[in-house]
C-alpha positions in Angstrom: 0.0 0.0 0.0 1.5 2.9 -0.8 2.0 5.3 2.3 3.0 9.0 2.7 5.5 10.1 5.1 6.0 13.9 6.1 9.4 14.5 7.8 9.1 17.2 10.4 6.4 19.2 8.9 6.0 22.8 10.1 2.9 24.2 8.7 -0.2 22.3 10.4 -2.2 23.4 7.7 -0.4 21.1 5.0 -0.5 17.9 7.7 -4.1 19.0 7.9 -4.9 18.6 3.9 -2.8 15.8 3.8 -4.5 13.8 6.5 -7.9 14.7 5.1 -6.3 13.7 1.3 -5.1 10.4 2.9 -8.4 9.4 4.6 -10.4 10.3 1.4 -8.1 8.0 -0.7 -7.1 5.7 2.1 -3.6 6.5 1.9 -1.8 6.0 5.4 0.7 9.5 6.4 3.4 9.0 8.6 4.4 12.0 10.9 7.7 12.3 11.5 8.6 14.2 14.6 9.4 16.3 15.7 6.3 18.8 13.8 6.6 22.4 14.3 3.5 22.3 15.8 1.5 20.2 17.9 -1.4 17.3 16.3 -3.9 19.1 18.2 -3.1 22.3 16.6 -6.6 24.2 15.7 -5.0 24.8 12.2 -4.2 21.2 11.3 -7.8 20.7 12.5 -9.6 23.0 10.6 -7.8 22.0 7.3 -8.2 18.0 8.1 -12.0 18.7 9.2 -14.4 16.2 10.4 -11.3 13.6 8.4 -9.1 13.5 10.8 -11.0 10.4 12.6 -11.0 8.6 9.3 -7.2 8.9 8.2 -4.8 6.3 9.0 -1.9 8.2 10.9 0.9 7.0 12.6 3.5 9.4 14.6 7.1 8.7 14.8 9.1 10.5 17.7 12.4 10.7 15.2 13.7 9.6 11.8 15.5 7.3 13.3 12.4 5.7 15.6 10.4 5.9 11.8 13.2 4.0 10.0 13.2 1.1 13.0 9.4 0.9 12.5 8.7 -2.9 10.9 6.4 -1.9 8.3 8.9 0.9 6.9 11.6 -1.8 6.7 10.0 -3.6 4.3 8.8 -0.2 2.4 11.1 1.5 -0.5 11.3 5.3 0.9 10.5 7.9 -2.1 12.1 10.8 -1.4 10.2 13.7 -3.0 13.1 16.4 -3.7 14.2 19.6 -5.8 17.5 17.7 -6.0 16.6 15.2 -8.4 16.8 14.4 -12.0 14.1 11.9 -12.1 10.8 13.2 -12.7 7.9 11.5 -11.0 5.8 10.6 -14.4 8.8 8.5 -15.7 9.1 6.8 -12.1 8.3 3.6 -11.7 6.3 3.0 -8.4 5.8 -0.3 -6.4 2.9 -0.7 -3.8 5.0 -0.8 -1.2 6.3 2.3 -2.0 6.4 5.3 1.0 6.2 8.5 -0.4 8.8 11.1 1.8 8.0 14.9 2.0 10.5 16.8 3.9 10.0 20.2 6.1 8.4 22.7 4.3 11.2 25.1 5.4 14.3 23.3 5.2 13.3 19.7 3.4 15.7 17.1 4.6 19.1 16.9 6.1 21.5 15.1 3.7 21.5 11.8 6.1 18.0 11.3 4.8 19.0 12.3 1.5 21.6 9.3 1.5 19.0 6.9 3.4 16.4 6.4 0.9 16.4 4.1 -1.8 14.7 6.7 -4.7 14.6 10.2 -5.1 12.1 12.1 -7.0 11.0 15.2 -8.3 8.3 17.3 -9.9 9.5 18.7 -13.4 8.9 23.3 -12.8 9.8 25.9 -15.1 13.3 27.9 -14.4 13.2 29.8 -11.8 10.5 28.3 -9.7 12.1 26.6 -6.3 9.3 24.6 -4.9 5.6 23.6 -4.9 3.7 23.8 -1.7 4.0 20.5 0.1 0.5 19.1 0.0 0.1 19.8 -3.9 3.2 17.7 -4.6 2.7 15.3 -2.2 -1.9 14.8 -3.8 0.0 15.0 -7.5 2.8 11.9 -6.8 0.5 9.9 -4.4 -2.3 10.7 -7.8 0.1 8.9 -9.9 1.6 6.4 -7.6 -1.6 4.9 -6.9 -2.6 5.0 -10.7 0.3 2.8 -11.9 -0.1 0.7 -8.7 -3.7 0.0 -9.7 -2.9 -0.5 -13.3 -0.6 -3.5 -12.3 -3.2 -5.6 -10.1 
């Protein structure tokens, strides 16, 4: 199943979305702490709405806690990341696949960089440096789970 996994997040609002995104399409997240906020944050709240019952979340306490977790150990980690060539249409994606979205403000240290097995990005014109993290995380996780259900 394929899983997301946001490293550190600091905007609630983006967790929120995302945890309301993963409930609607029953894609697990993975928070990997520690947030720059906390899960009971009003803001995550009002963007997961009444969604946040339904989503399948599971909190880490470190990278390193999230890495020892069973279920990520037999998981390929995805790395979503400006500092790619590999552009997430001509990826090929496995259903065991975790999708990894680092902090909105910083992204990930370079020991995560040399942890994962894949890295990823989204093709932008010159000049732009990033897409806000819950559209890139809805438009991988859209075609991950399309080319997942095309080979079942």
């Amino acid at each position: 199943m394929i899983r997301i996994a946001l490293y550190q997040p600091d905007i609630p609002q983006n967790t929120g979305t995302l945890l309301r995104f993963g409930a609607c399409l029953d894609v697990p997240v993975d928070i990997i702490g520690p947030a720059g906020f906390a899960l009971s944050d009003k803001a995550l709240r009002r963007a997961g709405m009444d969604y946040l019952d339904q989503a399948t979340m599971t909190t880490h306490i470190s990278w390193s806690a999230f890495c020892n977790n069973p279920a990520v150990r037999r998981s390929r980690l995805v790395l979503l990341t400006t500092k790619s060539d590999v552009a997430y249409t001509s990826f090929a994606f496995q259903k065991n696949d975790i999708l990894l979205l680092g902090r909105e403000s910083a992204g990930v240290p370079e020991s995560v960089h040399e942890a994962v097995a894949e890295r990823i990005t989204i093709p932008m014109q010159d000049g732009a440096r990033s897409l806000n993290m819950a559209l890139a995380a809805a438009m991988v996780t859209g075609e991950a789970l399309r080319q997942v259900a095309m080979t079942q």
